[in-house]
C-alpha positions in Angstrom: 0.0 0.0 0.0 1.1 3.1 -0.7 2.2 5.9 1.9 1.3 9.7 1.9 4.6 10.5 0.5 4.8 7.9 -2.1 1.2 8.9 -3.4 2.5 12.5 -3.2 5.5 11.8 -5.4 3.7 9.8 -8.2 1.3 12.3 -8.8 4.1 14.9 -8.6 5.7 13.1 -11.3 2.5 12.5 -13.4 2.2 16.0 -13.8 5.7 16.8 -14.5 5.7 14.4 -17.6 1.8 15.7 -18.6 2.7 19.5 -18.0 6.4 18.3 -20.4 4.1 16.5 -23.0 1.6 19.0 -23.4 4.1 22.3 -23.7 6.5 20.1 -26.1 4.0 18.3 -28.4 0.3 19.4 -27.4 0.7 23.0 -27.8 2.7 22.7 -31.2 0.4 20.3 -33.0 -2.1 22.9 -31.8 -0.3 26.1 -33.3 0.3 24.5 -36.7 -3.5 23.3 -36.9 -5.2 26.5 -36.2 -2.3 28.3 -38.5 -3.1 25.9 -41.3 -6.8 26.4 -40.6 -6.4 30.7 -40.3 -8.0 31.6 -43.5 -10.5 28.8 -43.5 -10.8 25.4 -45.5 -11.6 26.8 -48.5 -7.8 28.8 -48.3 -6.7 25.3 -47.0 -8.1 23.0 -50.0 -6.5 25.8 -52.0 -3.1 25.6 -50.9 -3.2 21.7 -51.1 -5.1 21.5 -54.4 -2.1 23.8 -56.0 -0.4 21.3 -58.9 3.4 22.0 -57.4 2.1 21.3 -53.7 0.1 18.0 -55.5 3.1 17.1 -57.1 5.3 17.2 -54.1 3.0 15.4 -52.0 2.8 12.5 -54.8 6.6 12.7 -55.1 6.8 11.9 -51.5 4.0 9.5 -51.2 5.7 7.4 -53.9 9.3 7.3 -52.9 8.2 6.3 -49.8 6.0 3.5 -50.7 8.7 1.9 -52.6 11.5 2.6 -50.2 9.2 0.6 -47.7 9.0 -2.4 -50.3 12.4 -2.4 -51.1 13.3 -1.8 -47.0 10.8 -4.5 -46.2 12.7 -7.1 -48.5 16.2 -5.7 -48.0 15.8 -5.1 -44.6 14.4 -8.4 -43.6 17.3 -10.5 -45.1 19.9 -8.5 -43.5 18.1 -9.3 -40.0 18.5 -12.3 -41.2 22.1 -13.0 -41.9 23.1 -11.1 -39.0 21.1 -13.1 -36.7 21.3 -16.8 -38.3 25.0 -16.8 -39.9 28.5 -16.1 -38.1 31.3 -14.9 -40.7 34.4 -12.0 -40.2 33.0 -8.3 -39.5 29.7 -9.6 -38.7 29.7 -7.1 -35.2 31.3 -3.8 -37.3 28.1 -4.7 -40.4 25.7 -4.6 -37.5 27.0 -1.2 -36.0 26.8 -0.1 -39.2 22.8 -0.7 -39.7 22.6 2.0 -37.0 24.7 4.6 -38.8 21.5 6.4 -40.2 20.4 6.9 -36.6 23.9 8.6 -35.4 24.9 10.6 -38.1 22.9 14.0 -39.0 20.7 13.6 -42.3 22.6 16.1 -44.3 25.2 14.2 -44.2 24.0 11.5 -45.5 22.9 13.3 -48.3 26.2 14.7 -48.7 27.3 11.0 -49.3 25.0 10.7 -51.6 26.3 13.8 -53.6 29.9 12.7 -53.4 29.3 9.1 -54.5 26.3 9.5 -57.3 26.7 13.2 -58.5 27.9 14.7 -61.8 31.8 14.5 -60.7 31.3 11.2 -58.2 32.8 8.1 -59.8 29.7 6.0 -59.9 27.1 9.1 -61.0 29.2 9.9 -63.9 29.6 5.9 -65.0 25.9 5.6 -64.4 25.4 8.6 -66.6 27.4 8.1 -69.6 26.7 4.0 -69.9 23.3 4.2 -69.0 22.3 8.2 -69.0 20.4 7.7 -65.5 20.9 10.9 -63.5 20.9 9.8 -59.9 21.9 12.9 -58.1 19.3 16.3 -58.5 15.9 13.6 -59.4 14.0 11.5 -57.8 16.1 8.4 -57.8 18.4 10.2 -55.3 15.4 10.7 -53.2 15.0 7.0 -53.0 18.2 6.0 -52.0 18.3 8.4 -49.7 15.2 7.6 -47.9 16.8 3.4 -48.8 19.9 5.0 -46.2 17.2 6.1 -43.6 14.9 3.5 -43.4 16.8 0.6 -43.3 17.5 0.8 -39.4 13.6 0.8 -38.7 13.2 -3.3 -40.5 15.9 -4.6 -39.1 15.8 -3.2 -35.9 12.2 -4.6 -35.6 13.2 -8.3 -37.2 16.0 -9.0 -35.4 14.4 -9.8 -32.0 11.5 -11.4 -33.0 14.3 -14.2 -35.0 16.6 -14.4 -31.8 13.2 -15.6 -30.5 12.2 -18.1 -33.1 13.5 -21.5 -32.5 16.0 -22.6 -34.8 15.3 -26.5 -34.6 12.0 -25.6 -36.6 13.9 -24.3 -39.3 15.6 -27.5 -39.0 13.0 -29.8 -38.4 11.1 -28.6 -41.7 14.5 -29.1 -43.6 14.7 -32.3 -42.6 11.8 -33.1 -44.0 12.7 -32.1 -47.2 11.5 -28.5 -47.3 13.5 -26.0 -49.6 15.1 -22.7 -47.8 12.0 -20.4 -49.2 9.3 -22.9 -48.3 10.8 -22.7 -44.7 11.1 -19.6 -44.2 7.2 -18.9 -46.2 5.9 -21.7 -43.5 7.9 -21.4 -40.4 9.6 -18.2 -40.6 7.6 -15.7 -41.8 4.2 -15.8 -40.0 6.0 -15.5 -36.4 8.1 -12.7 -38.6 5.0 -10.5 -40.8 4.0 -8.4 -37.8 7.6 -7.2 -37.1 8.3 -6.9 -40.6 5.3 -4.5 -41.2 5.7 -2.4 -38.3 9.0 -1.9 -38.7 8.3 -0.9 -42.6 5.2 1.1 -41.8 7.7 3.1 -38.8 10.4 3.6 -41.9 7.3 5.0 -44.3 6.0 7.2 -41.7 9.9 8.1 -41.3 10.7 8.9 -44.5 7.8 11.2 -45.1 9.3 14.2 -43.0 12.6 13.3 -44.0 14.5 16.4 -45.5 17.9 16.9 -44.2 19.0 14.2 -47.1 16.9 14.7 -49.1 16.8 18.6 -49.5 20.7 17.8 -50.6 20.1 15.3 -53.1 16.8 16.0 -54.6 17.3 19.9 -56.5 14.4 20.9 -55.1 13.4 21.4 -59.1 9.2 21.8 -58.7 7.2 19.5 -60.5 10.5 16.5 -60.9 12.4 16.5 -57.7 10.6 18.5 -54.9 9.3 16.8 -51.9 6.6 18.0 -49.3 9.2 18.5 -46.8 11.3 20.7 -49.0 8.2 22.3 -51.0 7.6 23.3 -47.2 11.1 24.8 -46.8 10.3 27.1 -49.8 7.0 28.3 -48.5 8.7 29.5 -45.5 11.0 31.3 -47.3 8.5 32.7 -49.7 6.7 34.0 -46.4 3.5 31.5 -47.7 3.3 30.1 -44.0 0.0 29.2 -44.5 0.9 27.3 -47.2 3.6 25.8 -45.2 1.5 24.8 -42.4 -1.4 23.0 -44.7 1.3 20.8 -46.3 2.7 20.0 -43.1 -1.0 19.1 -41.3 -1.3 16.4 -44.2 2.4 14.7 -43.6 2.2 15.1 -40.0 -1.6 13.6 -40.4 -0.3 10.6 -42.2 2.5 10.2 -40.1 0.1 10.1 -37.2 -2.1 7.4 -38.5 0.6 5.2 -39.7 1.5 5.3 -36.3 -1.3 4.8 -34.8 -2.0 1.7 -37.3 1.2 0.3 -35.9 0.6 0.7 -32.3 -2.8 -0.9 -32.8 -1.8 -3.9 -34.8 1.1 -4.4 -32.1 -0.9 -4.7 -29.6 -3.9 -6.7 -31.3 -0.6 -9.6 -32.4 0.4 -9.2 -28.4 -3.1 -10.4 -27.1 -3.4 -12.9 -29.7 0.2 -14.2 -28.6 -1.5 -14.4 -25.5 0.4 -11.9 -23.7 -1.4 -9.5 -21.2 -0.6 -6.2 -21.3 0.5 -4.8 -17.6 -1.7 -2.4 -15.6 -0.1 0.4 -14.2 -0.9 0.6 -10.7 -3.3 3.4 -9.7 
């Protein structure tokens, strides 16, 4: 049971985090909502509606859709190999999946730049054998949201295979099943609700992402500029409005995809049959 003082410090310490959570997300989320909203819905359906705000949310809407395919697939058999094969470097290859979440976005895109632009070694082979342009259009975008959202699949993979039992991989070998209908059977169903949370986390990622991408994409309108840059120039063109509408719809998206995680988490947990704790009151 608790004492006078121990009652006294829990709610002292519910409020602190509330009072935290309100002034550092509530009140924001609630400035850029009633900014958006200033000039009424008409002047927001406007704003959206525009063909280079349209373009730059289906820009971003589509680089991220495939970037959480290709993430999904890519990201899946790297979780994989780290956590079912041992071979030299394997420890240094696994720091590495995290370097996306040390190092600061613009750098990445920086790397990007270096290795695929007009004077990098790779962007000029790619451009003169087969004239793809990876740097300044939307195939840099990809691979720098590929770079970003790696992290989030395996990440989410990994445990969920250290957990799977590796004498049922064996046992359906045994009987004579090939590698992919092992994993289809065995694998995968104890592995599809990491796998799509952890793409679903890199899709919501990946649309906000800008530092990388504001470095890599041009920011030419209607080929190479994303919502999160097309909001960057609204700023500076002192169209704040504008600004704010485009980011209600990202952040919007981002939220639900969230959301959608969170739920379908917690629906696998209680089907796994684990109970969720109760905080005591």
């Amino acid at each position: 049971m608790k004492t006078g003082k121990s009652r006294l410090l829990s709610r002292s310490l519910r409020i602190t985090a509330i009072t935290y959570l309100v002034v550092m997300l509530v009140l924001p989320l609630l400035a850029l909502f009633s900014d958006s909203l200033s000039e009424g819905i008409v002047s927001f359906w406007k704003n959206m509606s525009q063909p280079v705000a349209l373009h730059a949310l289906k820009l971003t809407l589509i680089t991220a859709s495939v970037m959480a395919v290709v993430n999904a697939i890519m990201g899946t058999i790297t979780a994989y190999v780290l956590t079912r094969y041992s071979f030299f470097g394997k420890s240094l290859l696994s720091s590495l999946v995290d370097i996306p979440f040390a190092i600061p976005t613009l750098v990445t895109g920086v790397m990007l730049v270096i290795l695929y632009g007009p004077n990098g070694v790779v962007g000029t082979w790619l451009k003169e054998v087969f004239n793809l342009q990876v740097v300044f259009a939307p195939t840099g975008i990809l691979l720098a949201l590929l770079f970003v959202g790696l992290p989030y699949v395996v990440r989410s993979v990994q445990p969920v295979l250290h957990e799977v039992d590796v004498d049922q991989e064996e046992a359906a070998s045994t009987m004579g099943a090939s590698t992919w209908l092992t994993f289809r059977r065995v694998l995968f169903p104890a592995l599809r609700p990491a796998i799509l949370s952890g793409t679903l986390l890199s899709f919501a990622r990946a649309l906000g992402e800008f530092g990388s991408v504001v470095v890599v994409a041009g920011n030419i309108p209607m080929y190479s500029q994303t919502a999160s840059v097309y909001i960057m120039g609204e700023i500076e063109s002192q169209n704040q409005v504008a600004a704010s509408s485009m980011s209600v719809v990202l952040l919007t998206l981002s939220f639900a995809t969230i959301l959608f995680v969170d739920w379908y988490t917690r629906d696998k947990s209680l089907e796994a049959g684990e109970v969720p704790e109760v905080a005591e009151v």
